[in-house]
C-alpha positions as CSV (number, residue, x, y, z in Angstrom):
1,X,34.1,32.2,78.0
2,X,35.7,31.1,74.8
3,X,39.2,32.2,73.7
4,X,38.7,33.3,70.1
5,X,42.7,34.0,70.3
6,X,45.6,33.7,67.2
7,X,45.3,29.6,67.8
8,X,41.9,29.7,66.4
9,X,42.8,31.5,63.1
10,X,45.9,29.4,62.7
11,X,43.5,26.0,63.0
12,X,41.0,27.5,61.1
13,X,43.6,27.8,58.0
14,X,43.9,24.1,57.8
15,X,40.1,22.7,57.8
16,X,39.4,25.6,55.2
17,X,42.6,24.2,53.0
18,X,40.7,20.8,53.4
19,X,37.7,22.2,52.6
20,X,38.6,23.5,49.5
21,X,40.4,20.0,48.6
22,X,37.2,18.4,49.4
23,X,35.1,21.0,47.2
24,X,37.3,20.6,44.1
25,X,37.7,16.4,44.6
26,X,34.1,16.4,44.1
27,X,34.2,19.1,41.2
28,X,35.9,17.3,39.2
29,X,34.5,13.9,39.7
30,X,30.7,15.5,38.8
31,X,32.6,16.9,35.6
32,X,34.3,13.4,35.1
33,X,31.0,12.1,35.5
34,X,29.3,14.7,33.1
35,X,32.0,14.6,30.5
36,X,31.6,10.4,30.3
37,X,27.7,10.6,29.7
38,X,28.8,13.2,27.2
39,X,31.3,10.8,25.5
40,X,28.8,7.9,25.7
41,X,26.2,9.4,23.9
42,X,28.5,10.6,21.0
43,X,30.1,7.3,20.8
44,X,26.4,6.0,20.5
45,X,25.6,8.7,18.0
46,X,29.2,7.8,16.0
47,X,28.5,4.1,16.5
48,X,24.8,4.6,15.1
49,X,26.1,7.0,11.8
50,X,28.8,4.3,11.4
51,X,26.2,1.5,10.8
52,X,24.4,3.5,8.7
53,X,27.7,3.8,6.6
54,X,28.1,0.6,6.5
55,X,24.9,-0.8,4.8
56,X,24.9,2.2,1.9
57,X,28.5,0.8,1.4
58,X,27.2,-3.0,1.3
59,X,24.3,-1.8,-0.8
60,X,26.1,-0.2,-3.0
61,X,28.3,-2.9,-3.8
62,X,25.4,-5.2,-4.0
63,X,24.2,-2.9,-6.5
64,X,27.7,-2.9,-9.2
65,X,27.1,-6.4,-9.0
66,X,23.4,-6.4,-10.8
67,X,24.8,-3.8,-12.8
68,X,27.4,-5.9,-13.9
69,X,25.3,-8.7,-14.5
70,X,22.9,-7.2,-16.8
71,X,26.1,-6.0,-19.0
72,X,27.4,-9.5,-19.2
73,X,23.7,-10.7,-20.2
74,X,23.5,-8.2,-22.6
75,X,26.5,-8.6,-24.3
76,X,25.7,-12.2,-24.6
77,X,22.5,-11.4,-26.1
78,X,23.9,-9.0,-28.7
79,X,26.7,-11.6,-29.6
80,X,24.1,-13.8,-30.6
């Protein structure tokens, strides 16, 4: 029959210590993993709104410069 004596506990302390380790190694490479698809979809999402910014900004400036045009054209039209 097996001896289920003191050295059993004592070596049993060790692979559950490991165990643990183990358990919380691969916890935190899951959240690692979770956190990164997180941060690449909001980088995405950032990237996106960014672009959008962008064009209204180019637009916009696009747009001063007709405005400004049609001034100059119609002050040249009144001078005359």
């Amino acid at each position: 029959m097996m001896n289920a004596g003191p050295g059993f506990g004592v070596a049993l302390v060790p692979m559950l210590v490991m165990l643990a380790f183990y358990v919380f190694i691969i916890y935190v490479l899951i959240s690692f993993i979770k956190f990164m698809k997180a941060k690449n979809q909001h980088d995405k999402e950032r990237n996106e709104k960014l672009d959008r910014f962008i064009q209204v900004i180019e637009n916009q400036g696009k747009d001063q410069k007709i405005v400004r045009a049609i001034e100059q054209i119609e002050k040249q039209i009144n001078n005359n």
